[in-house]
N, C-alpha and C positions, 0 to 999 in steps of 0.2 A: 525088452518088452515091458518090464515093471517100471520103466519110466515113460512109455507111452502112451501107459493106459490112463493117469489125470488127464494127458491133452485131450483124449477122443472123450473123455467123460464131459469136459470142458466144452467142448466143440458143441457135443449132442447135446448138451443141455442149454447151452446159448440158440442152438437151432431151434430146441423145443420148446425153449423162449420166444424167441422171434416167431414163429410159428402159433403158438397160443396168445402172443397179443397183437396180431396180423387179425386172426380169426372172433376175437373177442371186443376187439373195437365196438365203441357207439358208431351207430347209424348215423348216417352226415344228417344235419339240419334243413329240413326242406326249406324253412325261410332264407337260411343263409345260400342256398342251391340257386332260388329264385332272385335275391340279391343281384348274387353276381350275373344270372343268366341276363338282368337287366341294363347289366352295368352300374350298376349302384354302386360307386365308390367314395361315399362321403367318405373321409375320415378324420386324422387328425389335424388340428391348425396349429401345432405347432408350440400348445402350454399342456398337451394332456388332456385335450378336449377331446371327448368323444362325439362328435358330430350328429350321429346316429341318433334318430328320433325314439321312442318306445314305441313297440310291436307296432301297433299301425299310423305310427307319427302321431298317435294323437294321446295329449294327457286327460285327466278324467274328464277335464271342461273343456274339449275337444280342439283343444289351442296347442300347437305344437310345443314338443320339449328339446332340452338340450341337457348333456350329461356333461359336468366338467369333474375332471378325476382331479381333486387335491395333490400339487404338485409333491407332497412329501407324505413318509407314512407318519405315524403318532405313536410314539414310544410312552406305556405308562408304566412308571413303577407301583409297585403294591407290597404295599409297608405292614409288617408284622412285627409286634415286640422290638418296635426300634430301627428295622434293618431292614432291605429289600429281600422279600422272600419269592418276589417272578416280576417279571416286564411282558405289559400286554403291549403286542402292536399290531396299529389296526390300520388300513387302507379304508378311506371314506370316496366318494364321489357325490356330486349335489344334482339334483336332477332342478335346474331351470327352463324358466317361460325362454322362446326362442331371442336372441339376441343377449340372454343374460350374464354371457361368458366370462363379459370385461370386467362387469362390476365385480365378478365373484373373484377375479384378480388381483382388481383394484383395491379391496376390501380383504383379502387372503389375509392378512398380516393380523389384522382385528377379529376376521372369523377365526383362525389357528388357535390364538389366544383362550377364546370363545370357547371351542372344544375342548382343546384340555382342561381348559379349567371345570367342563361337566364332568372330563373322564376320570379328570382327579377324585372328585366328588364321588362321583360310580364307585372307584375303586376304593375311597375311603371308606364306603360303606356296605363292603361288602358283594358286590358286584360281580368282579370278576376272581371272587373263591367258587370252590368246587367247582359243580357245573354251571359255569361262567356262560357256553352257548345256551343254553335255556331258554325257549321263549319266551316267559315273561321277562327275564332281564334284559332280550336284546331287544326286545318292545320299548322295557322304561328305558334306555339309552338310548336306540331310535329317535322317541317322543321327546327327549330332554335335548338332543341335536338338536333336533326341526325347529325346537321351542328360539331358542336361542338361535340359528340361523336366520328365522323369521326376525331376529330382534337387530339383525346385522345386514341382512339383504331385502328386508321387507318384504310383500309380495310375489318377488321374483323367484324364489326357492320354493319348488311343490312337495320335495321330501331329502331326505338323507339317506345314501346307502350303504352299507358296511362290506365293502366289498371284500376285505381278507381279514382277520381275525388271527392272531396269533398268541398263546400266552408261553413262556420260557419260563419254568421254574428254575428258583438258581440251586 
């Protein structure tokens, strides 16, 4: 008996597990319900494009978008007294004018360049210490992306997203 009783402690509490987040789930997303009830199955082309237009296909100048997710994440070190004291890494995506997918491929290699070289900057000064999610710092990194995309895809980029955020203290 005194070796049975972990499994059933085991058992009930994996149940009572599954149970509380059975019950505790988010509500499904009525756009995403309505999606598919339409058959709305844009999706991916194949580089990590996300085909899907914003909320109602339209961006603010009522011209349709396209989201192309950066085929790699961005590994930044953050240098203290010499040495690596964390590595931030971040997933970006570009939200373009429709049709803009290619150039932001074609151009990958020069814009990649492009952000690190802000992120470095970011991080050199400060940046991603402390509270690194902060809004005003993920604003000024936002705005120093967009600045510099704008300088590598011209008009076709309407903004920069930061889609995951991670910083690893060593």
């Amino acid at each position: 008996m005194g070796k049975l009783l972990p499994v059933i402690i085991a058992v009930v509490g994996l149940l009572l597990g599954a149970g509380a987040g059975f019950f505790l789930r988010p509500a499904p997303d009525p756009a995403a319900a309505d999606h598919a009830a339409e058959g709305d199955h844009a999706g991916d082309d194949g580089h990590g494009t996300d085909a899907h237009a914003a909320d109602d296909g339209h961006g603010e100048d009522g011209a349709t978008s396209d989201f192309v997710k950066m085929n790699n994440q961005f590994v930044i070190p953050v240098v203290r007294t010499g040495r690596v004291a964390s590595l931030v890494v971040l997933s970006l995506s570009l939200e373009v004018t429709t049709g803009g997918n290619e150039l932001v491929y074609d151009r990958e290699p020069k814009l990649r360049d492009s952000f690190l070289q802000v992120m470095f900057d970011h991080a050199n000064a400060g940046g991603f210490d402390g509270a690194f999610t902060e809004s005003g710092n993920m604003t000024m990194l936002r705005r120093a992306l967009l600045e510099v995309a704008h300088q590598v895809l011209g008009d076709k980029v309407r903004d920069v997203l930061i889609i995951d955020i991670v910083r690893q203290d060593a």
